[in-house]
VMD Tcl script that builds the backbone (N, CA, C; Angstrom):
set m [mol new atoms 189]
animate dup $m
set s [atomselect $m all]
$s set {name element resname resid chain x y z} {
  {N N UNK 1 A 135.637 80.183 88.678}
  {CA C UNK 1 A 134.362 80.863 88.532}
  {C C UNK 1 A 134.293 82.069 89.466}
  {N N UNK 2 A 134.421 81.836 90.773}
  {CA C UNK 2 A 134.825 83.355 91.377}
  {C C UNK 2 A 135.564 83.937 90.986}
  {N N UNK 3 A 136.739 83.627 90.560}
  {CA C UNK 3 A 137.640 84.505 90.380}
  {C C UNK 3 A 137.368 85.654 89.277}
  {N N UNK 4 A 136.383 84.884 88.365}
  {CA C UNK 4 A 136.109 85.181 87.437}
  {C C UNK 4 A 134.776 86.664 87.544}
  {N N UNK 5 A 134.119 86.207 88.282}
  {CA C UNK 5 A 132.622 87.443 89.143}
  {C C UNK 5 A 133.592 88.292 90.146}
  {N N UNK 6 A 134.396 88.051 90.782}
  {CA C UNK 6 A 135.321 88.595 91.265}
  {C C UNK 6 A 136.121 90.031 90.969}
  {N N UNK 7 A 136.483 89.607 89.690}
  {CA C UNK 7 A 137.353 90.199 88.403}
  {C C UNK 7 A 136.352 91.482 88.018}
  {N N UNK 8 A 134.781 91.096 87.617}
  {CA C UNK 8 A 134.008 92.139 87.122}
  {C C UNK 8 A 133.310 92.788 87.917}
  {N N UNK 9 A 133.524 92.440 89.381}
  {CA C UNK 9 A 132.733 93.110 90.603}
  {C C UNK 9 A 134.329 94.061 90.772}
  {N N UNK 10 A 135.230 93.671 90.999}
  {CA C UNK 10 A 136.106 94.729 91.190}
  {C C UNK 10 A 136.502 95.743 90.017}
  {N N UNK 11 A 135.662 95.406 88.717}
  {CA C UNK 11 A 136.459 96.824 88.304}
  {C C UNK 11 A 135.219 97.339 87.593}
  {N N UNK 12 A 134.050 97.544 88.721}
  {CA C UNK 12 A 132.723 98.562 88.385}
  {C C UNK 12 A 132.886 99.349 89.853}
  {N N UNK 13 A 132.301 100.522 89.389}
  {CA C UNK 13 A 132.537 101.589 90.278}
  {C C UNK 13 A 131.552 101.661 91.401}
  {N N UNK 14 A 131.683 101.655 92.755}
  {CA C UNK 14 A 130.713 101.925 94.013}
  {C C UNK 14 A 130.042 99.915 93.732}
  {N N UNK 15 A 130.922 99.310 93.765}
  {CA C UNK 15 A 130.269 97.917 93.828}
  {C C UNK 15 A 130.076 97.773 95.452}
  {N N UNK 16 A 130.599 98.460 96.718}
  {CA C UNK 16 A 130.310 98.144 97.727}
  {C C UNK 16 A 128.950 98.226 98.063}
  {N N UNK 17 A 128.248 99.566 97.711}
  {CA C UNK 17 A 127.140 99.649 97.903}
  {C C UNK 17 A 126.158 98.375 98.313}
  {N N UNK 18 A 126.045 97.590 96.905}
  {CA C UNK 18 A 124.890 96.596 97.020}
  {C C UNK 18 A 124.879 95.922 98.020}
  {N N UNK 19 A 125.921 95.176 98.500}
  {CA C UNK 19 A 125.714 94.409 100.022}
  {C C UNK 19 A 124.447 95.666 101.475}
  {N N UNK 20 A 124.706 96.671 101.175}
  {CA C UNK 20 A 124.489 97.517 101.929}
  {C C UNK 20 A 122.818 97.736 101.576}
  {N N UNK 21 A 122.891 97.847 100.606}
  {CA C UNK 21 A 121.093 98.031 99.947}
  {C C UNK 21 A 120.372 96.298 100.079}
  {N N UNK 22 A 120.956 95.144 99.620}
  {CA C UNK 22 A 119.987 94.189 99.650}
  {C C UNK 22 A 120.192 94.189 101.383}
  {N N UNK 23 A 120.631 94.382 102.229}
  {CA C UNK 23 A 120.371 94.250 103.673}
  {C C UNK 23 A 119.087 95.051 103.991}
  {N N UNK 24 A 119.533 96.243 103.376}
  {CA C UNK 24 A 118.126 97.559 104.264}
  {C C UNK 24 A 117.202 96.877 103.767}
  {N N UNK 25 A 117.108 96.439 102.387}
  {CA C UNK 25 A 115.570 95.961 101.542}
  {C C UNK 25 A 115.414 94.494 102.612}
  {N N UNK 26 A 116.195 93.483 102.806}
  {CA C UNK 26 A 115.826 92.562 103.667}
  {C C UNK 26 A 115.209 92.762 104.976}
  {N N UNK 27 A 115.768 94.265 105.703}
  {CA C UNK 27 A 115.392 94.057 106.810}
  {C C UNK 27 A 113.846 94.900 107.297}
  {N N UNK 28 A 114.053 95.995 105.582}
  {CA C UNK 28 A 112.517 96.263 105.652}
  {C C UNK 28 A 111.514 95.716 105.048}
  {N N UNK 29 A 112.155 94.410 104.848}
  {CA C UNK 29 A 110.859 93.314 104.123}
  {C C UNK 29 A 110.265 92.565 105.403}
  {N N UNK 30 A 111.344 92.334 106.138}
  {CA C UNK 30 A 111.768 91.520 107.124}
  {C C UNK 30 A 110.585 92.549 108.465}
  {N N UNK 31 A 111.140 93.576 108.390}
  {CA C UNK 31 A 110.052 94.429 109.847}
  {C C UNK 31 A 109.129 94.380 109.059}
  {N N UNK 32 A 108.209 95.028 108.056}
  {CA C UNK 32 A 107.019 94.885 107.484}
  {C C UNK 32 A 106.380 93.963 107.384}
  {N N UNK 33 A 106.895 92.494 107.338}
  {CA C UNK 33 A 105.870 91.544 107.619}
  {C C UNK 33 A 105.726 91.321 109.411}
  {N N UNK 34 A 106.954 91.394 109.768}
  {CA C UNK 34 A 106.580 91.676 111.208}
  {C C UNK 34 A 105.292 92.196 111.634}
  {N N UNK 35 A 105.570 93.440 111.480}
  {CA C UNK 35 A 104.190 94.497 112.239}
  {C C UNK 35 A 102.739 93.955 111.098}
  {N N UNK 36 A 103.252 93.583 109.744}
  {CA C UNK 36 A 101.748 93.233 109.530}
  {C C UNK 36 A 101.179 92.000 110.359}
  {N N UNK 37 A 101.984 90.655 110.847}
  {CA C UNK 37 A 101.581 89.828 111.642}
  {C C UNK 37 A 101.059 90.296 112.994}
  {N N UNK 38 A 102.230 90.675 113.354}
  {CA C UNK 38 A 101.529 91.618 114.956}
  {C C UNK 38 A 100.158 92.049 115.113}
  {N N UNK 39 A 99.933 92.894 113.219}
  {CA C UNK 39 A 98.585 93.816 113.723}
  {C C UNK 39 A 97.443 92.727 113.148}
  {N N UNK 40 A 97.706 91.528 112.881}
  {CA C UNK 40 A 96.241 90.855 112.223}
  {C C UNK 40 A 95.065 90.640 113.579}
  {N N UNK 41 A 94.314 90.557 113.164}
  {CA C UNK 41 A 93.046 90.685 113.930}
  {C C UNK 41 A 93.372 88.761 114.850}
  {N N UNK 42 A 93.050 88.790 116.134}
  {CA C UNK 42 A 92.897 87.230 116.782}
  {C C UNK 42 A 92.051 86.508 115.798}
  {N N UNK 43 A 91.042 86.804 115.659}
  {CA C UNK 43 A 89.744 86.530 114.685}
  {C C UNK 43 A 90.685 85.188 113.488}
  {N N UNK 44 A 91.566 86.860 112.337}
  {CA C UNK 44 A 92.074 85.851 111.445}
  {C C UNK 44 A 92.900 84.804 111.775}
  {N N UNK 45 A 93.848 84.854 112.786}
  {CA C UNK 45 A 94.470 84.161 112.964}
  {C C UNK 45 A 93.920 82.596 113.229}
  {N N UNK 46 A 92.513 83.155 114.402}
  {CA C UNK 46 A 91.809 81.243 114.575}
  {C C UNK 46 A 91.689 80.738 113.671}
  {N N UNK 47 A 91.094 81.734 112.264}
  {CA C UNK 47 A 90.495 81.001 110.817}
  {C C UNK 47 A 91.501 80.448 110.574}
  {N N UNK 48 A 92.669 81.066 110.248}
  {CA C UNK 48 A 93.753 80.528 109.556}
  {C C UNK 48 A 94.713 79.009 110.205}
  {N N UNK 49 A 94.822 79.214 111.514}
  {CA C UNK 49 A 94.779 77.985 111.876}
  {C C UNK 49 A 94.310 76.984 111.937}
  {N N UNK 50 A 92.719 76.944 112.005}
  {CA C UNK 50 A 91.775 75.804 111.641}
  {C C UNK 50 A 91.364 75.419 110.298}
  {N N UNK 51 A 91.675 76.264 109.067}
  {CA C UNK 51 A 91.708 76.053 108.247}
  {C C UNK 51 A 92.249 74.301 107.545}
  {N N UNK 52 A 93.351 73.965 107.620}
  {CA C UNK 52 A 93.576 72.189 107.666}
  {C C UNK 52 A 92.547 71.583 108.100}
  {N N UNK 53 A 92.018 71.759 109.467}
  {CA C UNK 53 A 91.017 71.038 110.274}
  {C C UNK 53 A 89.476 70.996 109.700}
  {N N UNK 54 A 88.655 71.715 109.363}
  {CA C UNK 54 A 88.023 72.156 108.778}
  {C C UNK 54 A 87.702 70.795 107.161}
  {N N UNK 55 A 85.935 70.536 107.684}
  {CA C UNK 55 A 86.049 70.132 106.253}
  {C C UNK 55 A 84.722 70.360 105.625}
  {N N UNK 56 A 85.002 71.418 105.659}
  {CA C UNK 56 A 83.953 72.140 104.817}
  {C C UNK 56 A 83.603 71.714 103.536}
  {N N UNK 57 A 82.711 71.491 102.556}
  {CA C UNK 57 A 82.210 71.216 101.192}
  {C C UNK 57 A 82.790 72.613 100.441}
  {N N UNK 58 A 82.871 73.744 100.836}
  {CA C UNK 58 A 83.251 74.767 100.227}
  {C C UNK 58 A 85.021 75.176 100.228}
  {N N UNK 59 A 85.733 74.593 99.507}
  {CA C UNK 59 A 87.404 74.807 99.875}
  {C C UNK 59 A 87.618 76.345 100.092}
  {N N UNK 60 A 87.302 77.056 98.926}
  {CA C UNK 60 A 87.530 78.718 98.833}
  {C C UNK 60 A 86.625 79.792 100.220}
  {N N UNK 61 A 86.090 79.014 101.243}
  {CA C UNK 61 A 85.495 79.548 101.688}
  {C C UNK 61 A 86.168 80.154 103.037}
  {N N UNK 62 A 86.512 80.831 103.284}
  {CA C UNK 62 A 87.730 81.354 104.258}
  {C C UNK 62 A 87.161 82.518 105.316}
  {N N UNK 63 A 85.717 82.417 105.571}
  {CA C UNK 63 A 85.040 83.105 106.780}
  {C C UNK 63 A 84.192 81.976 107.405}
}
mol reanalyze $m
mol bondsrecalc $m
mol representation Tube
mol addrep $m
């Protein structure tokens, strides 16, 4: 079976590339959720943690 994906990865042209592109896309998926965590407000974060704890009559209610 590799040998076989092997076979049709080596005879298309600039196949190195992709290793090189799904990395950048990983690692700017990867920093972008970063800095969006970084920048959330303390606020959301308490909600979101107490959220389990919480037993509110209202499930959807998330303020």
């Amino acid at each position: 079976m590799l040998k076989f994906i092997k076979h049709h990865l080596d005879s298309m042209a600039d196949v190195e590339i992709y290793p090189i592109i799904s990395l950048i896309l990983f690692f700017t998926v990867f920093v972008t959720m970063l800095i969006h965590v970084i920048r959330l407000p303390k606020k959301s974060i308490e909600n979101i943690s107490n959220l389990p704890l919480e037993e509110d009559e209202n499930i959807n209610d998330y303020e």
